[in-house]
C-alpha positions in Angstrom: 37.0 -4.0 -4.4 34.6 -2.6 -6.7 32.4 -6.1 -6.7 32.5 -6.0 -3.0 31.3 -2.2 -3.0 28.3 -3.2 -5.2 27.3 -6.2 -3.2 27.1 -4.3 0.0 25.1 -1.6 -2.2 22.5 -4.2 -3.0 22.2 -6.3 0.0 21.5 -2.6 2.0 18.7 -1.8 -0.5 16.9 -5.1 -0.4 17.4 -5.1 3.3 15.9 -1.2 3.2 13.2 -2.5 0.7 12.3 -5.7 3.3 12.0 -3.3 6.2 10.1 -0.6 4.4 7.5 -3.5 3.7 7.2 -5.0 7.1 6.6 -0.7 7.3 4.0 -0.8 5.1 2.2 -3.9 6.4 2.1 -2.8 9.9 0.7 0.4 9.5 -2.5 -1.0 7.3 -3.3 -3.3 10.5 -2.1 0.1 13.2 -4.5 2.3 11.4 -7.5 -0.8 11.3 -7.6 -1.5 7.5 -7.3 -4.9 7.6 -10.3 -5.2 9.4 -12.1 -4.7 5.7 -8.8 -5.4 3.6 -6.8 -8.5 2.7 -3.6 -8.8 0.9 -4.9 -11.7 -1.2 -8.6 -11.8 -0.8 -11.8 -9.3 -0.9 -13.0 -9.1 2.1 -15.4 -6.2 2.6 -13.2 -4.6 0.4 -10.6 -5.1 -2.2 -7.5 -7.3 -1.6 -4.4 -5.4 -2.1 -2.9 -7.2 -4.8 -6.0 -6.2 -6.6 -5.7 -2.6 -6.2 -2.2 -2.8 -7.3 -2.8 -4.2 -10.1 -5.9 -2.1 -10.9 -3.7 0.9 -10.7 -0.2 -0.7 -12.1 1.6 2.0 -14.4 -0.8 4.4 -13.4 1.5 7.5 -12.6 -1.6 9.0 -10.5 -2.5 6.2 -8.6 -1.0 7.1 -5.6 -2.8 10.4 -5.4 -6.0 8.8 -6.2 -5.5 6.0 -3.3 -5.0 9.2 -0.7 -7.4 10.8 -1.6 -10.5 8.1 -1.8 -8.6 7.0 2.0 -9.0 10.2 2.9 -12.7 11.2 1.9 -13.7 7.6 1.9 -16.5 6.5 -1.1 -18.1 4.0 -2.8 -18.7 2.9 -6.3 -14.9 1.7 -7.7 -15.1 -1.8 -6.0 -18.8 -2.0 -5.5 -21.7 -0.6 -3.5 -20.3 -1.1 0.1 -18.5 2.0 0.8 -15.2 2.6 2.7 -15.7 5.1 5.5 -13.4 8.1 5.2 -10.2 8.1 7.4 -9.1 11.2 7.8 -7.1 10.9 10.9 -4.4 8.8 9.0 -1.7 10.8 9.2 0.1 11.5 5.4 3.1 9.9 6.3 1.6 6.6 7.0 -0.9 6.9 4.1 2.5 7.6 1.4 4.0 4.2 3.4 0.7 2.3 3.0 0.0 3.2 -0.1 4.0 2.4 -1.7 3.6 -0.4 -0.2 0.4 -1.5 -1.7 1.2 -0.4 -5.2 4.5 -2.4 -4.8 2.8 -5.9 -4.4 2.7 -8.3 -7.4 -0.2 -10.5 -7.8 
């Protein structure tokens, strides 16, 4: 019973972590960043799997990421600056951003 208990356990978090991606994935495109960002490849800017593994095992990286969304800038990936966003609301940023940090390269 207790194998059974376990199994459910983990098939309800990778079925949580699948839809918390698909999450993830649709608010970049909902709130226009992949207009300038990939998941694999630059385009005007970074791909994703590059910033996450720029910022892997950095504890601050997901205050960083905010922030430079946020206020926008220029000058970590190259000269082309991001615009700032600052009508993405902080609930989809945290999803954006877990989700980002999460990818593998």
């Amino acid at each position: 019973m207790k194998y059974v208990f376990v199994m459910l356990a983990a098939a309800g978090a990778f079925v949580a972590g699948a839809a918390q991606a698909d999450a993830g994935e649709d608010l970049l495109k909902k709130n226009g960043c992949t207009a300038c960002h990939a998941i694999d490849k630059k385009i005007v800017g970074p791909g994703y799997n590059d910033v996450a593994a720029k910022y892997k095992g950095d504890a601050g990286a997901a205050a960083k990421l905010a922030a430079k969304v946020k206020a926008g800038g220029s000058g970590v990936w190259g000269a082309i600056p991001m615009p700032p966003n600052p009508a993405v609301s902080d609930a989809d940023l945290k999803a954006m951003i877990t989700y980002i940090l999460a990818l593998k390269k």
